[in-house]
Phi, psi and omega in degrees: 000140191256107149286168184183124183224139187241111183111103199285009195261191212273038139283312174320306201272331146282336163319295169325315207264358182268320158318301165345276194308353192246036201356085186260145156272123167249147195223132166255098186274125185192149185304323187251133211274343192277301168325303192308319202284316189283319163334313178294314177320322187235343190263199157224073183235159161278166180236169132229113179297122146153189173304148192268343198250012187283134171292350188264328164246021149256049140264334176291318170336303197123354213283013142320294182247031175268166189251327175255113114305130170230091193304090232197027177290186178284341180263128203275294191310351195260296191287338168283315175284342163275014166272269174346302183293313184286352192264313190288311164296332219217353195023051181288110189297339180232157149163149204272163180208158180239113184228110157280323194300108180288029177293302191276311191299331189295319186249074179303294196293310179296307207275313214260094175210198204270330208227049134238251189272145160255071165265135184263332185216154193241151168236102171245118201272349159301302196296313185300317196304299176316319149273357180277331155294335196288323172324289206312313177292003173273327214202074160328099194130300188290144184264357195185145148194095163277143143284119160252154191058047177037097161022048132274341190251201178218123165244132190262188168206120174248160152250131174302123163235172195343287202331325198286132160355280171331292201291130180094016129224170203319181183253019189228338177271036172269344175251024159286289170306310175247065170309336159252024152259159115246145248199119154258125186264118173310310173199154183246142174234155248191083167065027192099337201248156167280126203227082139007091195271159181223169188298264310221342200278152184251123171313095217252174169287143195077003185300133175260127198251140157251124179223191193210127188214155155316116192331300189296356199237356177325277169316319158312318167267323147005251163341343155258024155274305215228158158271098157350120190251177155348154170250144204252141189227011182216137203223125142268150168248142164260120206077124176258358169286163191350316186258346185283309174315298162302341176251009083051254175267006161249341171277302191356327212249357184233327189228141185275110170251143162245124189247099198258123155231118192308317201272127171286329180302350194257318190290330177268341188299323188259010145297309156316296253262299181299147201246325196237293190326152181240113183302087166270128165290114158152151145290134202284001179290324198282125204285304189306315189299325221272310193289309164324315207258040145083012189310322172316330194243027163281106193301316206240070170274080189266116166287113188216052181289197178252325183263137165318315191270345187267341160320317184298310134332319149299292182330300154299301160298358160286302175315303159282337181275352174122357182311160185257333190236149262183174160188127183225119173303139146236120156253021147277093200275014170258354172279313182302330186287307188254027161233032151303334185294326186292309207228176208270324189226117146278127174269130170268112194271327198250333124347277160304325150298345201269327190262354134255023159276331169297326201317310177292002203230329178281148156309161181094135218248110209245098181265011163200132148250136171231132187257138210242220220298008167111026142127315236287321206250163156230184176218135163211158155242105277213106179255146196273114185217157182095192165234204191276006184248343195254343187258163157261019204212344158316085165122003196233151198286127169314349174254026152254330172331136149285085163312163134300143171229156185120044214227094201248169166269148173245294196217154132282118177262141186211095187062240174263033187230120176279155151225104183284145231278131154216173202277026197254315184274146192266153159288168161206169177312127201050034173264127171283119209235141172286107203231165168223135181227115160306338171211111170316327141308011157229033143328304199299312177264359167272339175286310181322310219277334192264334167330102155294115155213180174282328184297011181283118185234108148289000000 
């Protein structure tokens, strides 16, 4: 597939590299020529120097014959008007934009259409972030908890400590325990390393477990890994911009929120704005602000400023002061490697956009991507098309499959009935099947193994 991805930072520049590898032709465009040279340096990509949204330069591009754009500069408007030039000039068949400004997103339905702005898909990195902490606080414990098949099913990631049920025996005595939930666990990392699970593997402490249950049975397995904590009721935000202000004005009515921000001008708008949550003028850096507002009892501390070291720096000093759980934007994943030990959850803002921007991008009629430990893993969801003489996964049992490997089924959604994978069930047609890859890089044979066509011989 012939791409155009407009904008080299680090959403632009992982994106590249993850496709790249998934041997795409890609070409990347961006005003600094220094970002392009290191791109170039390591990737097998094309560069273009220049405005991303100038017509002259998505033609040095390529966009005559590209099949994709992916608009992903810093500028919400650069990136809507090169939707606007490639649809208009170049009749470029797909294309994506990165729009934060809930400015733009409130008339979503009215602007982004074939006969105003002709955006084919909007990625708004706010909004996904913003649930994806709404998971966590929801689902006390968990380090990740995505939705596939519009949230019936789940896949969680825990870390196993002493307390747990589980832990220090097999995976197979988990239905022992809940006989009438069921669960798979996808996968275990294991000091870092991946590890496959089998009925016989033994849990060990720290394993961080990924497992996949029906949206209702989620806690419930929770509770054999770990000791299950409290649902949490008292939540501060550090940052009043766009995702702390939304998540926010979506919890407020479920949980007591304090919302701490520096700009008094930001501060009133969003005092006007929150109906329940209570609007504090000040930093969270300051340890006296932090004691007054009661941080020993706080269930919840989320950092969500735009800078990285000062999330970090809240985070720690919430934390030493007594918050019991931390949450932090990083969008530097070298940051995120060496405070895991300090803070409990880093959230990667360009990860979670970067796995919806595949969903769109990968072949195949692929309805969910999730990017997993900060990119190394992926979870997709897959829909099963043809039959048993055109597919290799239509009609066939799960222990007939060939996985790719390091490559598991977690559940099958088969209309509104989940079934989480065991070797007994056949696929069948239009079943949305859940995979987990431990290593992203065998996406490419996971397109294959689902690939309809005639030239298909079993």
């Amino acid at each position: 597939m012939k791409i155009i991805i407009l904008g080299a930072g680090q959403v632009g520049g992982t994106l590249a590299e993850h496709l790249a590898n998934e041997q795409n032709d890609i070409t990347v465009v961006d005003t600094d020529s220094d970002k392009l040279r290191v791109l170039q340096d390591r990737l097998d990509i094309g560069t273009v120097t220049g405005e991303a949204s100038h017509p002259n330069t998505l033609l040095k591009a390529g966009a005559e014959d590209a099949d994709m754009l992916v608009a992903v500069t810093n500028s919400d408007e650069i990136n809507m008007m090169a939707c606007q030039v490639a649809h208009t000039l170049f009749h470029t068949p797909t294309k994506i934009s990165r729009v934060r400004s809930p400015q733009y997103l409130i008339y979503e339905q009215q602007l982004f259409n074939r006969e105003n702005i002709p955006v084919d898909v909007i990625i708004g990195p706010e909004q996904l972030v913003t649930k994806n902490i709404q998971q966590l606080i929801a689902n006390p414990g968990a380090l990740q908890v995505l939705d596939f098949a519009d949230g019936k099913v789940q896949l969680a990631a825990v870390r196993a400590y002493h307390d747990g049920p589980i832990v220090g025996q097999q995976l197979q005595s988990i239905r022992q325990h809940m006989p009438k939930v069921d669960t798979r666990v996808a996968a275990i990392f294991r000091r870092d390393r991946a590890i496959l699970p089998h009925g016989d593997t033994v849990v060990e402490v720290g394993d961080e477990v990924f497992f996949i249950a029906a949206r209702e049975n989620i806690r419930t397995v929770m509770a054999e890994m770990r000791r299950i904590d409290k649902p949490y009721k008292r939540v501060m935000i550090a940052g009043g911009g766009n995702i702390g202000a939304t998540l926010a004005t979506n919890i407020e009515r479920q949980y007591q929120v304090k919302i701490i921000e520096q700009s008094y001008e930001r501060c009133r708008f969003l005092s006007e704005r929150l109906k329940h949550a209570l609007v504090l003028h000040g930093s969270a850096t300051d340890p006296q602000l932090l004691a007054a507002e009661n941080i020993e009892g706080t269930d919840v501390f989320c950092a969500l400023t735009n800078n990285d070291e000062s999330n970090i720096m809240m985070s720690m000093l919430a934390k030493r002061q007594g918050a019991k759980k931390v949450i932090t934007l990083i969008a530097n994943t070298a940051y995120a490697d060496l405070v895991s030990d300090e803070i409990d959850i880093a959230i990667s803002p360009q990860q979670i956009t970067i796995g919806s921007l595949l969903t769109h991008v990968r072949r195949g009629d692929i309805s969910n991507v999730h990017s997993l430990r900060r990119g190394a893993a992926e979870a997709i969801e897959v829909t099963a098309h043809g039959d048993s003489r055109s597919s290799r996964v239509v009609g066939r049992r799960l222990d007939e499959i060939k996985l790719p490997e390091g490559v598991t089924i977690g559940a099958i959604v088969r209309g509104k009935e989940v079934l989480i994978a065991h070797s007994h069930i056949v696929v069948e047609t239009d079943d949305h099947v859940i995979l987990f890859l431990v290593d992203r890089n065998m996406i490419k044979a996971v397109e294959k193994l689902f690939a309809v066509g005639f030239g298909f011989f079993s």
